[in-house]
Each structure stands twice: as C-alpha cells, then as structure tokens.
C-alpha positions in Angstrom: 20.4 -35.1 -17.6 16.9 -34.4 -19.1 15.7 -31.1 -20.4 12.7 -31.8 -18.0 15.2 -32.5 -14.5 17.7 -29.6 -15.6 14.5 -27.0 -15.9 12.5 -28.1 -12.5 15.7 -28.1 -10.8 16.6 -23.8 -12.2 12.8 -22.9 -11.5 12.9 -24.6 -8.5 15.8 -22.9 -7.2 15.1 -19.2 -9.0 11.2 -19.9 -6.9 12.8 -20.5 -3.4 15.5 -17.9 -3.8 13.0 -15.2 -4.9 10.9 -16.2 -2.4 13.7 -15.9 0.1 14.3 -12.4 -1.3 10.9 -11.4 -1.0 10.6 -12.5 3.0 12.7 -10.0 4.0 11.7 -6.8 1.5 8.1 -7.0 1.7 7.8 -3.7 0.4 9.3 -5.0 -3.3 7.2 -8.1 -3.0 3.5 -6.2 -2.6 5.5 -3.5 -5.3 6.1 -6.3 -8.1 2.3 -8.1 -7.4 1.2 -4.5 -8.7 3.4 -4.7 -11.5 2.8 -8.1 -12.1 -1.7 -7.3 -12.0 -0.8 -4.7 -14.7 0.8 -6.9 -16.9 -2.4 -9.5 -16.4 -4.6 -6.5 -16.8 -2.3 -6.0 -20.6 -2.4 -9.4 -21.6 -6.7 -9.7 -20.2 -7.3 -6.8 -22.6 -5.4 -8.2 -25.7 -7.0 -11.0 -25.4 -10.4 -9.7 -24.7 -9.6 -7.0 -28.0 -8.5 -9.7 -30.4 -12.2 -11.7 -29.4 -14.3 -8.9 -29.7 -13.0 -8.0 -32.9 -13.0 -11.6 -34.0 -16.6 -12.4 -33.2 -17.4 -8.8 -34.4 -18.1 -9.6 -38.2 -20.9 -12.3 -36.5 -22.8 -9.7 -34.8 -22.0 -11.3 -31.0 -19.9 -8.6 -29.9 -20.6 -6.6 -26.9 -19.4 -2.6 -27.1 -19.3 -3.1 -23.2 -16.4 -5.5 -23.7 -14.3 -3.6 -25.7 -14.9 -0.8 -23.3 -13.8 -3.1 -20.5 -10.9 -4.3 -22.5 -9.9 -0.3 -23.3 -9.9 0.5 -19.9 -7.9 -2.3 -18.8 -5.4 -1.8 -21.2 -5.0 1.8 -20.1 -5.2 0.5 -16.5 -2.2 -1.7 -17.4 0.0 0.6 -19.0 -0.7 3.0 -16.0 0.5 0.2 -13.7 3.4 -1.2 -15.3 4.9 2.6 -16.7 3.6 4.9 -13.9 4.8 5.1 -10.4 2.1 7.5 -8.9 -0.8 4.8 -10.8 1.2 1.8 -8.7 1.4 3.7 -5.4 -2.5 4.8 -5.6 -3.4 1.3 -6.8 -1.1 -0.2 -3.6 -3.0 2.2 -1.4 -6.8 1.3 -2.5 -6.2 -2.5 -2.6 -4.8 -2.2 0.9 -7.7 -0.6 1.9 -10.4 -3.0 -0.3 -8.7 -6.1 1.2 -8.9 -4.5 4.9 -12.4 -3.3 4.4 -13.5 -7.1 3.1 -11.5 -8.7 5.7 -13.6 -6.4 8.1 -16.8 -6.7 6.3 -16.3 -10.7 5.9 -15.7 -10.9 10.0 -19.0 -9.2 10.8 -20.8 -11.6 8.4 -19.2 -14.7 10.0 -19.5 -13.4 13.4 -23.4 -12.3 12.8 -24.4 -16.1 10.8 -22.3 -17.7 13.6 -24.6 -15.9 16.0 -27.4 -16.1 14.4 -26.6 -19.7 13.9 -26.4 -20.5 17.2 -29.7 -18.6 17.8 -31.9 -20.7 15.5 -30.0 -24.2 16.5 -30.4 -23.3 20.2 -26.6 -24.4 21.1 -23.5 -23.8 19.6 -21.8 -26.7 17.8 -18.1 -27.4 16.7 -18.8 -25.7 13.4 -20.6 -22.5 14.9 -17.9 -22.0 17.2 -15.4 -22.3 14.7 -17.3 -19.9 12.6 -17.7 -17.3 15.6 -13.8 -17.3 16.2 -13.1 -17.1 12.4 -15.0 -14.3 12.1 -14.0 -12.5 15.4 -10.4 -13.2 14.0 -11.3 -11.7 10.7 -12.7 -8.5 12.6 -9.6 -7.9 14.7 -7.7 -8.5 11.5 -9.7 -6.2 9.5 -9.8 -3.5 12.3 -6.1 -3.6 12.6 -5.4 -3.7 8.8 -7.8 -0.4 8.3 -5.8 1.6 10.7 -2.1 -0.3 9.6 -2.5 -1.2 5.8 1.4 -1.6 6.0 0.8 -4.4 8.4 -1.5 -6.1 5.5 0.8 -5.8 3.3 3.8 -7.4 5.0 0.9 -10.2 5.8 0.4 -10.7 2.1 4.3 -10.5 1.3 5.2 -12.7 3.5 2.5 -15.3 2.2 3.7 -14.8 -1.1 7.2 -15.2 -0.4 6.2 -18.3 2.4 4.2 -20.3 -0.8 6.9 -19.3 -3.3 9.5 -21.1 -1.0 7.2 -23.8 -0.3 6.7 -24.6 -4.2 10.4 -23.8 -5.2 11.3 -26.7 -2.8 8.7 -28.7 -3.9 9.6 -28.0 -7.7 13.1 -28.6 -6.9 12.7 -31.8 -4.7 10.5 -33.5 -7.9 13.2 -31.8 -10.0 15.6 -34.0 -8.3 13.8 -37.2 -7.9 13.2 -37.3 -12.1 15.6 -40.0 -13.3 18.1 -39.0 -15.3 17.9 -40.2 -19.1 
C-alpha cells in the first residue's frame, strides 16, 4: 500500500470516529472548539509578531498590530491554560451567535417585507427570504433564552460534517490504487 492510501484511510477513520464521539457529548465538542480557537488565536499572534517585527526595520509596521497580536496571544494562553477564561468565552459566544442569529432574522424578515412592499407581490425568492428569516428569529429567540440548545446545534453540526468528511476521506482512501 501507498503512504498516501494508508494515511487517508487513519484520518478518515480517526475523523468519523471523533465525530461519532462528539454526537453524543456535545458538551466536549463546543469545549475542545474553545480550546481549539485559542490555539488559532496562539499560532494568529506568532504569526502576526514574527511580521511585524520583520517588516519593522522598513518602517511599515503598525503598533496597532502588535497590540492585536499581544492581546491575542494573551487571549490564547487564557483559553488553552485557564478553565474560568473557556467557560466565560463559551458563555459570550453563545450569546454573540444567538444575538446575530436574532439580529440576522429581523433583517431578513424586514428586506423580505420591505421587498415585497416595493415589488408589489411576493415572489419565490421573497418568500423564501421571509421564512428564512422568520426561522432565524425563532431560532435566535430560542437560543437567547437556551444557549445550551445552541450549543448542542453547533456540536452536533460539527460532529455531523466530521462524519460526513471522515467517510468521504476514507471512501477516496480506499478507492486510491495500491502501488
């Protein structure tokens, strides 16, 4: 077997079981996306560190990157080695995502209306728009008051596209011909 089939076959098995894993303990899933944002926010603020310091010497750096890139890092850090930063972190994102979700509904719901003011009918796309965004306000009313609902919604997304591209890593995985 190739290095190429033996590797798409683990990940693609490691993907489908983790997101099996994660289906049913939604509470670890939303848990490790936190840890896994702080370890983006780490590697984000290296990278933006090692360019500002790079492009210093040329005078094109920008003090308000390295202040972003500081505050990152220290946002990382806080996320990845601090339990009380994860938890407060879970708890405003929750809320952020339900208030856009919310926000997001009334703004489909008001062009979709307004739409169908201007255009004097309501046509496929309006309609579809109006119950898109009346969708998106439930949602976003709900998710306010039950932020736990939201976040089993986003686990079990995660965990649903992790098993959908484990199989479909696997499956290619599979298909390779063997050199």
């Amino acid at each position: 077997m190739n290095a190429a089939k033996v590797v798409s076959i683990i990940v693609g098995i490691l993907m489908t079981i983790a997101g099996i894993v994660f289906l049913f303990q939604p509470g670890t899933t939303f848990r490790t996306l936190i840890l896994i944002l702080g370890i983006v926010l780490i590697f984000s603020s290296v990278t933006s560190l090692v360019n500002y310091f790079s492009v210093r010497h040329s005078g094109h750096s920008n003090v308000w990157t390295l202040i972003a890139a500081i505050l990152s890092l220290i946002a990382g850090i806080l996320l990845i080695s601090n339990h009380f930063a994860r938890f407060f972190t879970e708890i405003v994102l929750l809320y952020a995502l339900a208030i856009g979700i919310l926000v997001r509904g009334i703004l489909f719901t008001a062009e979709a209306i307004t739409t169908k003011g201007i255009n004097g009918g309501m046509s496929l796309s309006t309609s579809t728009m109006l119950v898109i965004g009346l969708l998106m306000l439930v949602a976003g009313i709900i998710f306010l008051f039950a932020p736990g609902a939201l976040m089993t919604f986003i686990s079990v997304a995660v965990s649903l596209l992790l098993i959908m591209g484990g199989v479909g890593i696997l499956a290619g995985g599979i298909s390779l011909p063997t050199m």
